[in-house]
KOLMIMI-191948 format. One record per atom (N, C-alpha, C): residue in one letter; y negated, x, z. Coordinates in steps of 0.02 Angstrom, whole numbers, padded with zeros to 5 digits, always signed. Each point is the difference from the previous one (the first is absolute). Example, Ala and Ser with C-alpha at 12.3 -4.5 7.8 and 13.67 -1.06 7.14 Angstrom:
2
a+00284+00660+00390
a-00059-00045+00000
a-00060+00045+00000
s-00053-00018-00036
s-00059+00042+00003
s-00055-00039+00037
END
This chain:
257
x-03574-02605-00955
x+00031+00059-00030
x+00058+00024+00042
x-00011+00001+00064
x+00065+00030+00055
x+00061-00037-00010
x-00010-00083+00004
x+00051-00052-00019
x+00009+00009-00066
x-00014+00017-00044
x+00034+00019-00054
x+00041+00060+00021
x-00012+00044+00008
x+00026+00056+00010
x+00069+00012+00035
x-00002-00068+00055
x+00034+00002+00033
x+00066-00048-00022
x-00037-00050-00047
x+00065-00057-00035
x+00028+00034-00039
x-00035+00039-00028
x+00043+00032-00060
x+00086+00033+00001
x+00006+00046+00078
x+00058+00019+00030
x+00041-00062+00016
x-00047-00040+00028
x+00044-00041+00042
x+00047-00067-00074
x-00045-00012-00048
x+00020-00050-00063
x+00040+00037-00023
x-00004+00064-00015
x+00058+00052-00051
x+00061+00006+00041
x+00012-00013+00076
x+00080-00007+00018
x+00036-00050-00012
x+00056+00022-00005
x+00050-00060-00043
x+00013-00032+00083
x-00005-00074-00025
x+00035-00056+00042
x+00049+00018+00036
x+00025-00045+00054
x+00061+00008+00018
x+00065-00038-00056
x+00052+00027-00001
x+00048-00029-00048
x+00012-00076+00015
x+00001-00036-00067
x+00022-00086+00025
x+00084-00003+00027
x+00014-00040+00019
x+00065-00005+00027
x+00039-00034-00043
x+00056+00017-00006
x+00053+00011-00056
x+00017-00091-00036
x-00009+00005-00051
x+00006-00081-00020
x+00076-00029-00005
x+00011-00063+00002
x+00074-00025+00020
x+00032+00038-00049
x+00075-00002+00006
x+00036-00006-00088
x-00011-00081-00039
x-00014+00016-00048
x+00002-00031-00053
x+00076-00072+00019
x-00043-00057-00014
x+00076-00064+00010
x-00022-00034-00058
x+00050-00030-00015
x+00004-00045-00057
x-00044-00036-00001
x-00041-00013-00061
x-00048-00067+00014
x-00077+00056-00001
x+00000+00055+00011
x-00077+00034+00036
x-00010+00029-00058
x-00050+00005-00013
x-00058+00028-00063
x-00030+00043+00014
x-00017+00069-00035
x-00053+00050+00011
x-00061-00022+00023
x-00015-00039-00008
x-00055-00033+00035
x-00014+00005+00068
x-00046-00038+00040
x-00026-00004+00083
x+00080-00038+00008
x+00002-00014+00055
x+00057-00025+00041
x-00030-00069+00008
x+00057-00056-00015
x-00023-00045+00014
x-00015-00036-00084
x+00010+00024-00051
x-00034-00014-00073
x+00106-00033-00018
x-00044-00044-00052
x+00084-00029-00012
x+00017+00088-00045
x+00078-00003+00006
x+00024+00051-00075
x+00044-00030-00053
x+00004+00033-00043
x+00002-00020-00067
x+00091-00037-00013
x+00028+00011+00058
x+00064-00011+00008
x+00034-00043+00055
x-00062-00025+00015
x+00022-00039+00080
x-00063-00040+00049
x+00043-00034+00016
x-00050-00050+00063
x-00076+00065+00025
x-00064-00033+00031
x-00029+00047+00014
x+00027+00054+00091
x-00012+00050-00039
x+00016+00047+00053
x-00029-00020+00096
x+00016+00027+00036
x-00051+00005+00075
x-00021+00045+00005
x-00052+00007+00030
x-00079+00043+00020
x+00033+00060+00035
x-00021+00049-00007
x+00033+00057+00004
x-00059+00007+00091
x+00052+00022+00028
x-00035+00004+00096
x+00027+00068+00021
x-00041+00033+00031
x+00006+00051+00015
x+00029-00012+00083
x+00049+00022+00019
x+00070-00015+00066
x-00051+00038+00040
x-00008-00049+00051
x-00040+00048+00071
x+00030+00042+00044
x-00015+00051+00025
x+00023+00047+00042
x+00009-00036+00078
x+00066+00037+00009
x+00018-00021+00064
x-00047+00031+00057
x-00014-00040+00041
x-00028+00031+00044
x+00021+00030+00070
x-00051+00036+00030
x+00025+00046+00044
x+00042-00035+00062
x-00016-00046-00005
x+00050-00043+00073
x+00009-00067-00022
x+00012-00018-00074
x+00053-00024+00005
x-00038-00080-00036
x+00019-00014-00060
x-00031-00064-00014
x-00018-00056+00029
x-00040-00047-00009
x-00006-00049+00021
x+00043-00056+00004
x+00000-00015+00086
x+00072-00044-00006
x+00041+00044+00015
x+00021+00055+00049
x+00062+00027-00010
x+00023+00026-00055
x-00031+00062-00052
x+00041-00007-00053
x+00006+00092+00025
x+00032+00035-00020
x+00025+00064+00013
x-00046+00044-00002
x-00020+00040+00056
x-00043+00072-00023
x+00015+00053+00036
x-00037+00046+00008
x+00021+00080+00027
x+00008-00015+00081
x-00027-00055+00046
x+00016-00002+00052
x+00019-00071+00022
x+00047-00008+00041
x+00020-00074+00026
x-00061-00008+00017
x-00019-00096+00008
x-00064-00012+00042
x+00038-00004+00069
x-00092-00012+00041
x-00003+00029+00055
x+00043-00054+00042
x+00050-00021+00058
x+00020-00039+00037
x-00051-00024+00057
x-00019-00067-00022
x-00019-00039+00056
x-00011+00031+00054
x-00039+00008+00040
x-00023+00003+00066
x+00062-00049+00044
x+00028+00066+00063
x+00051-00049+00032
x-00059-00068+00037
x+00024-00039+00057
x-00006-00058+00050
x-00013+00026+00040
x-00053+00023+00036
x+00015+00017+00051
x-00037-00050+00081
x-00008+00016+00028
x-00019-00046+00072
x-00072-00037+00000
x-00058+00042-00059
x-00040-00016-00019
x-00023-00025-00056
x+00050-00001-00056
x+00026+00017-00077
x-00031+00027-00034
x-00019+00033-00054
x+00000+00058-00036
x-00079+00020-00001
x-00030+00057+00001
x-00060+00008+00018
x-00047-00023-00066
x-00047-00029+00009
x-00057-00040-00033
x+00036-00063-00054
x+00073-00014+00021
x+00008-00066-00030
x+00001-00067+00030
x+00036-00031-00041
x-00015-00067+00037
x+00026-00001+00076
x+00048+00022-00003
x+00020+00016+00099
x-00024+00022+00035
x-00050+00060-00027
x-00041+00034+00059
x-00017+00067-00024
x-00040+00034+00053
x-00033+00081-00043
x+00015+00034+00064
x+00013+00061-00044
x+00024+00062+00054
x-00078+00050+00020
x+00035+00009+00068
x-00064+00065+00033
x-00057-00058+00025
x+00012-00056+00005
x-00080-00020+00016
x-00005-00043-00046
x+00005-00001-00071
x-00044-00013-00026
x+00013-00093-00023
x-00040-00030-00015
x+00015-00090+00000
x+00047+00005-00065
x+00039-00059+00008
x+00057-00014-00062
x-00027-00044-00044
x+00054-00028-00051
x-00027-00040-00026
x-00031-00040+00017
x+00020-00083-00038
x-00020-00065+00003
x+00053-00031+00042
x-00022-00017+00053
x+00051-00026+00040
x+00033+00009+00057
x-00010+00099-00028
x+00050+00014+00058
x-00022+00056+00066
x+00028+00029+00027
x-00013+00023+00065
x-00039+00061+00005
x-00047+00015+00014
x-00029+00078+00003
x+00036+00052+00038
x-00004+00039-00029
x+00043+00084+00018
x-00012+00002+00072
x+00056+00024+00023
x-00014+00012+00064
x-00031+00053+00013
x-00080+00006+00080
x-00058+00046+00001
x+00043+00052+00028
x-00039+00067+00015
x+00025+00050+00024
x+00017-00008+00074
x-00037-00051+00032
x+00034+00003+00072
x+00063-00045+00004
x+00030-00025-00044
x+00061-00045+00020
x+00072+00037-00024
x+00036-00023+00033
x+00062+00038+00003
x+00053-00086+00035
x+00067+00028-00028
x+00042-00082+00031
x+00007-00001+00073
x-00008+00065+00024
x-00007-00012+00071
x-00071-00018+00056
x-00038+00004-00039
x-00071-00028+00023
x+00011-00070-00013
x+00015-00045-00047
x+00005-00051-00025
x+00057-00040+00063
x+00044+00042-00002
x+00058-00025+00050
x-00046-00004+00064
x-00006+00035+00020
x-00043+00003+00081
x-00047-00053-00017
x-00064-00015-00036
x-00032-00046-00003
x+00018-00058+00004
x+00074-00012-00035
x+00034-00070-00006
x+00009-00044+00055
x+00025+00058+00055
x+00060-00007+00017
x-00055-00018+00079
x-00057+00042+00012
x-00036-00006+00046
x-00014-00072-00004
x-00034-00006-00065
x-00045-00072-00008
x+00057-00061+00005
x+00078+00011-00035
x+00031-00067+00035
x+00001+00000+00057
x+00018+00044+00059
x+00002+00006+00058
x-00055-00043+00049
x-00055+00039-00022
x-00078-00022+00037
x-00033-00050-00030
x+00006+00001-00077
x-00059-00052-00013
x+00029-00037-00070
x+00067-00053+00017
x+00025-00037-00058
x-00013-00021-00044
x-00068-00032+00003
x-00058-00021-00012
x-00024+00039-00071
x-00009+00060+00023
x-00045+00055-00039
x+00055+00017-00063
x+00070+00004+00035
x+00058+00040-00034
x+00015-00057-00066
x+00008-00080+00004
x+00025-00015-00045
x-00064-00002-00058
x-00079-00008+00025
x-00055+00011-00028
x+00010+00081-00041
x+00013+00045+00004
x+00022+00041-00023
x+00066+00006-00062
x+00051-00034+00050
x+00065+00005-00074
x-00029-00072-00043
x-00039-00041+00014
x-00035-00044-00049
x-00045+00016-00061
x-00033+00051+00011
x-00056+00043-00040
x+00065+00063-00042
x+00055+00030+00045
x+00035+00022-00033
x+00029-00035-00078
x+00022-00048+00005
x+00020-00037-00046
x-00041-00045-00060
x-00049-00022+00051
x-00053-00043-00066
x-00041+00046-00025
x-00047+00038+00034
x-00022+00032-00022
x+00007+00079+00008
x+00053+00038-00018
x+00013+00093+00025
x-00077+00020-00032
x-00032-00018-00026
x-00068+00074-00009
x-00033+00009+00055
x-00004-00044+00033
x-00024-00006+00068
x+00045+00014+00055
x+00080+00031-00022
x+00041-00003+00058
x-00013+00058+00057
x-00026+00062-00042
x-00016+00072+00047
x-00076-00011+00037
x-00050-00053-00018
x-00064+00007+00039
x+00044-00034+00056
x+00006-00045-00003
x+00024-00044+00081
x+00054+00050+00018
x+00020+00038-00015
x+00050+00046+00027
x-00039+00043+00038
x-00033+00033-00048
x-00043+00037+00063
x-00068-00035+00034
x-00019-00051+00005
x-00025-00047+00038
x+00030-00025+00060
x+00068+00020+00001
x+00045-00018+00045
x-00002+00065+00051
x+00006+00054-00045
x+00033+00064+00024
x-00073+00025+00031
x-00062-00007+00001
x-00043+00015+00043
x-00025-00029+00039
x+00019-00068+00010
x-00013-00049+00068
x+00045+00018+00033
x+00072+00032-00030
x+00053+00008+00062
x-00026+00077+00048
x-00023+00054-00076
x-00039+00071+00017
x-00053-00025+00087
x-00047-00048-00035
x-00049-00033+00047
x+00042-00018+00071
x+00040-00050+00004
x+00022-00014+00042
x+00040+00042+00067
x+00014+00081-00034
x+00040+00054+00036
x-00059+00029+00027
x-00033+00007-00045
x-00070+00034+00033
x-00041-00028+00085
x+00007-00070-00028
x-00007-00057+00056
x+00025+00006+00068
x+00061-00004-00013
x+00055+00035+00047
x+00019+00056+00041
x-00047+00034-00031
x-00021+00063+00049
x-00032+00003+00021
x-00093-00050-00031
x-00040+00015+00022
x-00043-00059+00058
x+00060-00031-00025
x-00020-00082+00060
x+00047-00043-00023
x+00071+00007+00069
x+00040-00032+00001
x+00006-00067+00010
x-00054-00014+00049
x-00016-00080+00025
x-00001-00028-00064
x-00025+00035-00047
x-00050-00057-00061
x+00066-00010-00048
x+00034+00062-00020
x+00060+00009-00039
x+00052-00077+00038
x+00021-00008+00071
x+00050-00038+00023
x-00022-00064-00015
x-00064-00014-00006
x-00045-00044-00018
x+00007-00047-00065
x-00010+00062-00040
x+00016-00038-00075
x+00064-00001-00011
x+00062+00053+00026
x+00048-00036-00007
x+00033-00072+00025
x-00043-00008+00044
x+00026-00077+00062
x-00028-00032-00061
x-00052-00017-00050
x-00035-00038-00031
x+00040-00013-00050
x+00018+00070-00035
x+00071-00019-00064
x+00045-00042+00034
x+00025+00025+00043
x+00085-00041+00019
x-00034-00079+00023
x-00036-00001+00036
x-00067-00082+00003
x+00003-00049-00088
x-00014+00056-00033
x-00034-00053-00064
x+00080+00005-00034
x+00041+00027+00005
x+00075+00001-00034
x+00043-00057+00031
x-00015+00000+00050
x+00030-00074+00037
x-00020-00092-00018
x-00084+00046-00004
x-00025-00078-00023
x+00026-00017-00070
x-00003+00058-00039
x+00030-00041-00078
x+00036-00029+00015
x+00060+00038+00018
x+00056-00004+00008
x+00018-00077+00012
x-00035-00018+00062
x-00008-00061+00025
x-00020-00066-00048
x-00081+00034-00022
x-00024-00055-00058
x+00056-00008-00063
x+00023+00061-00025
x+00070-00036-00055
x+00031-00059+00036
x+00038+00031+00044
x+00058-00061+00037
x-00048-00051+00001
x-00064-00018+00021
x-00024-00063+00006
x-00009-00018-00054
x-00025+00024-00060
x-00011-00034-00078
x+00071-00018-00032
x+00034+00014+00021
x+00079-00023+00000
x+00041-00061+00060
x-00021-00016+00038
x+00024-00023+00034
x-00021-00061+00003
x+00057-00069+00011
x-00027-00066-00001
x+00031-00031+00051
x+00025+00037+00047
x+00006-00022+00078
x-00061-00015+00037
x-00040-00036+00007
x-00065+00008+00040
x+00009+00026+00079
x+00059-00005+00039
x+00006+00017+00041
x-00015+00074+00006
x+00063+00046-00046
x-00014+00076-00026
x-00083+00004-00006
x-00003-00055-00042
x-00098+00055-00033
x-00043-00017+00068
x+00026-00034+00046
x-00047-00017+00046
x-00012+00076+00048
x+00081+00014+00023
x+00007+00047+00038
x-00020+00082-00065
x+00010-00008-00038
x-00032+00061-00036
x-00092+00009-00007
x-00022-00071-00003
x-00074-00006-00007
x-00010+00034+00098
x+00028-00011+00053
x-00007+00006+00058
x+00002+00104-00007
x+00057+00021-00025
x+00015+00050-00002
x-00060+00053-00047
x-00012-00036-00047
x-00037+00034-00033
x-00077+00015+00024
x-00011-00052+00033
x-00083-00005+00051
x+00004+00066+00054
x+00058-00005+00030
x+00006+00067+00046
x-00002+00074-00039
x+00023+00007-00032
x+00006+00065-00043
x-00072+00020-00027
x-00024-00070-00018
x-00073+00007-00039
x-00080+00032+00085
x+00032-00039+00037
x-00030+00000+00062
x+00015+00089+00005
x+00061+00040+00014
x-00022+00041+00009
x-00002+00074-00030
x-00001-00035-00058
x-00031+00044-00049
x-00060+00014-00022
x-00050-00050+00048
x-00052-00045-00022
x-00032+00084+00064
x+00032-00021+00053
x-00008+00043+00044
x-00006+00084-00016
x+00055+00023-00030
x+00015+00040-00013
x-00062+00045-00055
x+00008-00065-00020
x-00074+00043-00072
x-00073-00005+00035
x+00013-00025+00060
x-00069-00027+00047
x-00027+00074+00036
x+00070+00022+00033
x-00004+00084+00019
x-00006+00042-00024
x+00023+00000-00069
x-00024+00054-00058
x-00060-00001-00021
x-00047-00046+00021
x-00070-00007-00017
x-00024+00015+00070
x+00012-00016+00053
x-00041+00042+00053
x+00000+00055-00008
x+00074+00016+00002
x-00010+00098+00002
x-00025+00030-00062
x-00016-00029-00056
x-00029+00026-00050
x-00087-00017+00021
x-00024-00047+00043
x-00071+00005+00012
x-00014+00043+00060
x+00061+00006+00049
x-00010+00034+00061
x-00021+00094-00045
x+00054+00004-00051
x-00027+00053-00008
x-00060+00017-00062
x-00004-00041-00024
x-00092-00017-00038
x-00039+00033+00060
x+00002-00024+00057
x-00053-00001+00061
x+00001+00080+00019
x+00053+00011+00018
x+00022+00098+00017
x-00055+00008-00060
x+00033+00012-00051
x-00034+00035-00053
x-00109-00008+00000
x+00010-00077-00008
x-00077+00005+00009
x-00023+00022+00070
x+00042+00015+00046
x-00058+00020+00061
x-00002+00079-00010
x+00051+00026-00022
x-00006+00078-00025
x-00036-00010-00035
x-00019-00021-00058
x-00066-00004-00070
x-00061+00007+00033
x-00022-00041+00058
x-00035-00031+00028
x-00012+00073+00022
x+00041+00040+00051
x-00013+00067+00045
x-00018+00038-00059
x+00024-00001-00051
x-00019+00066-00041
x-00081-00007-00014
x-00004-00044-00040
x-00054-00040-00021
x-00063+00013+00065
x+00006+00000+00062
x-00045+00022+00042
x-00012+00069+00007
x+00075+00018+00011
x-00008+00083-00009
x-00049+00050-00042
x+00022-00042-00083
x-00060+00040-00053
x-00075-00028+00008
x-00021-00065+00031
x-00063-00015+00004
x-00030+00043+00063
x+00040+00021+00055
x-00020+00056+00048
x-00026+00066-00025
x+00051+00022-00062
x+00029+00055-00020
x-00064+00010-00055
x-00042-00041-00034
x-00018-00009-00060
x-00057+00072-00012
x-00029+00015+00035
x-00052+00080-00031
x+00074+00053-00003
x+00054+00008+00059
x+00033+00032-00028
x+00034+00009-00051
x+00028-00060-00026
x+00028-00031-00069
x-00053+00036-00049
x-00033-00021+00001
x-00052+00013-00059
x-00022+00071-00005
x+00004+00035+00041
x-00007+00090+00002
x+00042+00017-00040
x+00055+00004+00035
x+00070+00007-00008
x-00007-00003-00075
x-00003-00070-00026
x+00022-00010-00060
x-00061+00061-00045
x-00036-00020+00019
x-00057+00041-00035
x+00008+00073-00002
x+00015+00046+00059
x+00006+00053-00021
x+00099+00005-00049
x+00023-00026+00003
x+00075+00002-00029
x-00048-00018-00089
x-00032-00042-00008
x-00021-00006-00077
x-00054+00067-00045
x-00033+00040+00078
x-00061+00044-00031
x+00073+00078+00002
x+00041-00022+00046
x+00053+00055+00016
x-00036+00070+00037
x-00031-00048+00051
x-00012+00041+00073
x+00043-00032+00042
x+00044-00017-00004
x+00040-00029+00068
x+00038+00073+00012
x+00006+00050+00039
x+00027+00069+00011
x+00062-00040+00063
x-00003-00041+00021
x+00037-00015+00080
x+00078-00051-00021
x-00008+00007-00064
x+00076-00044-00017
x+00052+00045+00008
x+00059-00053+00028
x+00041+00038+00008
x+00039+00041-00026
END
């Protein structure tokens, strides 16, 4: 009964108006559109012309606003396309992920520029991954940039060990160096004296990484003989420990500081 009640208003309003029919052309009949007329070939189907739309037909065709211009090129290319995504975020198919919030071109420069310097090695391993693969170009970037973080730290905090691993880079940069020229070379005399050259370098580098393992067990030993003192200390200490802790959990300990 309500749905009646309620169709009744809504069936008794008039339609919206139909939209205005062509003029009349030679050949067309009172009839549907599309029916032969009584004077001519059969007519064409009468089509109602679509409205332009708000920006502009399909294909470039004219509307109330130019479309939008391409995203410029930029160093990363345009954010979430095929070149790359802005703020962070990964790009398309293919291409390079947005650069993270800690990078800037001058972090990148310093990183470069350290790693050709110190570790050649590492640097062209780097502009290699730049190129074949960039989605991966900012992890090894900052993979780089906190072994170098690591290494300053080092440097303050144990110089011996820091002069150490650098003697070891400039050591293993020589030997490549060396092994290319020998995988190239068909003088046997040359590869003789390079195979001679290269045994020494290996010898004391061999050394070198030999001392970085003492003083890394010499100080294992510090550490465990302090472990060792503490470790006696609380087995001396142990009814006091256990008071202690006990009144701090019932919250009678009154003597803290």
């Amino acid at each position: 009964m309500l749905l009646g009640c309620l169709a009744g208003p809504v069936l008794a309003q008039p339609g919206p108006p139909m939209p205005p029919m062509p003029p009349d052309q030679p050949g067309m009949s009172e009839g549907e559109g599309g029916e032969p007329g009584l004077g001519g070939p059969p007519g064409e189907p009468w089509k109602m012309q679509a409205p332009k739309r708000q920006f502009g037909e399909p294909g470039g065709g004219p509307g109330k606003f130019p479309p939008k211009p391409p995203f410029p090129k930029g160093p990363f290319g345009a954010p979430g396309g095929g070149g790359g995504g802005g703020g962070g975020a990964a790009g398309g198919a293919g291409g390079m992920a947005g650069p993270p919030p800690w990078f800037n071109p001058q972090i990148e420069d310093t990183i470069l520029r350290t790693l050709k310097e110190h570790d050649p090695g590492r640097f062209e391993e780097v502009q290699r991954i730049r190129f074949e693969k960039p989605g991966a170009y900012f992890e090894v970037l900052k993979d780089a940039l906190h072994d170098m973080e690591q290494l300053e730290r080092l440097k303050d905090k144990d110089p011996d060990e820091f002069n150490r691993r650098q003697r070891e880079k400039e050591l293993h940069k020589k030997v490549m160096e060396l092994v290319k020229e020998y995988r190239k070379q068909n003088d046997d005399k040359r590869k003789t004296e390079i195979t001679s050259d290269v045994r020494k370098l290996l010898e004391e580098q061999f050394d070198v990484r030999q001392a970085s393992r003492e003083a890394r067990i010499q100080r294992l030993e510090k550490e465990l003989t302090l472990e060792k003192e503490r470790l006696g200390k609380r087995k001396a200490s142990k009814q006091l420990i256990i008071d202690t802790h006990f009144k701090d959990m019932v919250g009678e300990n009154d003597l803290r500081w």
